[in-house]
C-alpha positions, 0 to 999 in steps of 0.5 A: 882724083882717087874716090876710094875711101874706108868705109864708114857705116856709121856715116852711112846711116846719117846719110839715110837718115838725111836723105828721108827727113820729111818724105813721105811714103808715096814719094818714092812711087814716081821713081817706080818705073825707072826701078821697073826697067832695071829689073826688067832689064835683068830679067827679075819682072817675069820671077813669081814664087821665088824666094828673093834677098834684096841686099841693101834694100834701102826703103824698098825702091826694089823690092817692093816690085818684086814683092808685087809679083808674088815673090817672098822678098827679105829686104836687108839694109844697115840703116833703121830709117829705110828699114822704117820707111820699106815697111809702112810702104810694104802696107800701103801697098798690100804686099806687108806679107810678102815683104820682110825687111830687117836692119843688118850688115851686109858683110855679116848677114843673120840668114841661114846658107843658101836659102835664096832662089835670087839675089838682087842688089841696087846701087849697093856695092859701089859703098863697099871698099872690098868686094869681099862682100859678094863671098857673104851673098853667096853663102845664103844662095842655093846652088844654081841660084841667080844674083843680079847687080845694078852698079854705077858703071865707072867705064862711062866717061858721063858717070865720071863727070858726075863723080867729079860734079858731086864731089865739087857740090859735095856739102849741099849733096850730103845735106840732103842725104845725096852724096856719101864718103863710102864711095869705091869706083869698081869696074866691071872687070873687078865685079866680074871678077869677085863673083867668079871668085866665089863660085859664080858663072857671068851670064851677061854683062851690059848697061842701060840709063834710065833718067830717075826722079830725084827724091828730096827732103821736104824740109829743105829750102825753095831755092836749094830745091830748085837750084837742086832739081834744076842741076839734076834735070840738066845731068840727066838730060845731058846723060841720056842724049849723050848715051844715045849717041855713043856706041854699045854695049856698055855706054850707060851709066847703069851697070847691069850683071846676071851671073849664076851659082856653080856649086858651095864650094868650101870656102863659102861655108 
């Protein structure tokens, strides 16, 4: 079963808009330290003053954390509702004047060319048909400048058990706003492959799994919260002991790629 489909933007901001009816700000804290240790992993928690793009920063999951650590951060997302929820959390938190977020199209970015230190994006691209996408990244990078990527990792058979388990429940996911159509299983191979073509040099390619709160609307009923915690808990319990068990290095279901920037070449500007 190909998961591959067009992209469909519009259908994405309804699937935002679900996945936040009834949350609250603060909500999103308890996924903190899981964010952390990816970030951790990719080396961004020792950045300070760094100018930072967090390409699809959905309520500010990422950013936020890098916001704490004196960086400027903009975050970009297509969805009005994240930008919305990103911004009341960049004041409860202090960081308002490190955090600017915009609602934008990643494929047609209103930033100026390379002006970035560092890229960051999490669990993003997979939404995306083409890779092409990474050619508009570029542009607003300096040269020299780092872009790190949290990907789903397609090379994990537990990954794509869960592909086929969301697409068996895939009503009751998009309900609550956890399950979308724009879904294109990239490999490593190809994210590695799409930044060399736009100028970039792969430092490190590896994976990781971090079990992650699940964050559901509050307006939904008891029993499909239950039935939904329960099922997520039983996925992530299954994931981490089987990736303990496996071999290295790219086991888990996170996909984890630090590449820098060689040069603006012409067909960037």
């Amino acid at each position: 079963m190909s998961l591959s489909r067009k992209q469909n933007k519009l259908f994405e901001v309804y699937v935002a808009k679900r996945s936040l009816l009834g949350v609250n700000p603060r909500d999103f804290d308890i996924q903190d330290n899981s964010k952390r240790a990816r970030l951790e992993r990719l080396g961004l928690t020792s950045l300070r003053y760094k100018l930072i793009l967090d390409a699809g920063s959905g309520p500010g999951t990422y950013g936020l954390l890098l916001a704490q650590k004196k960086n400027e951060v903009v975050g970009v997302d297509i969805s009005y509702d994240a930008v919305k929820m990103a911004k009341k959390r960049a004041f409860i938190k202090g960081v308002d004047q490190l955090f600017h977020v915009v609602v934008a199209d990643l494929e047609n970015l209103p930033l100026r060319d390379g002006i970035f230190d560092v890229c960051f994006s999490g669990w993003v691209l997979h939404h995306f048909t083409s890779l092409e996408v990474i050619k508009e990244l570029a542009r607003v990078l300096k040269s020299g400048a780092r872009i790190a990527l949290a990907e789903p990792n397609e090379a994990s058979y537990i990954f794509r058990i869960t592909r086929y388990a969301e697409e068996i429940f895939s009503s009751l996911l998009s309900e609550v706003g956890l399950h979308t159509q724009n879904v294109t299983p990239h490999s490593y191979e190809d994210y590695c492959r799409s930044l060399r073509k736009y100028g970039f040099n792969i430092i490190s390619v590896s994976s990781c799994y971090t079990m992650e709160p699940v964050i559901l609307p509050r307006n939904i009923s008891f029993s499909k919260r239950l039935f939904l915690l329960f099922s997520l808990f039983l996925r992530g319990l299954f994931a981490y002991f089987i990736t303990k068990l496996s071999s290295p290095p790219i086991n888990g279901t996170d996909l984890l790629i630090i590449a820098t920037l060689k040069h603006k070449s012409c067909e960037l500007r």
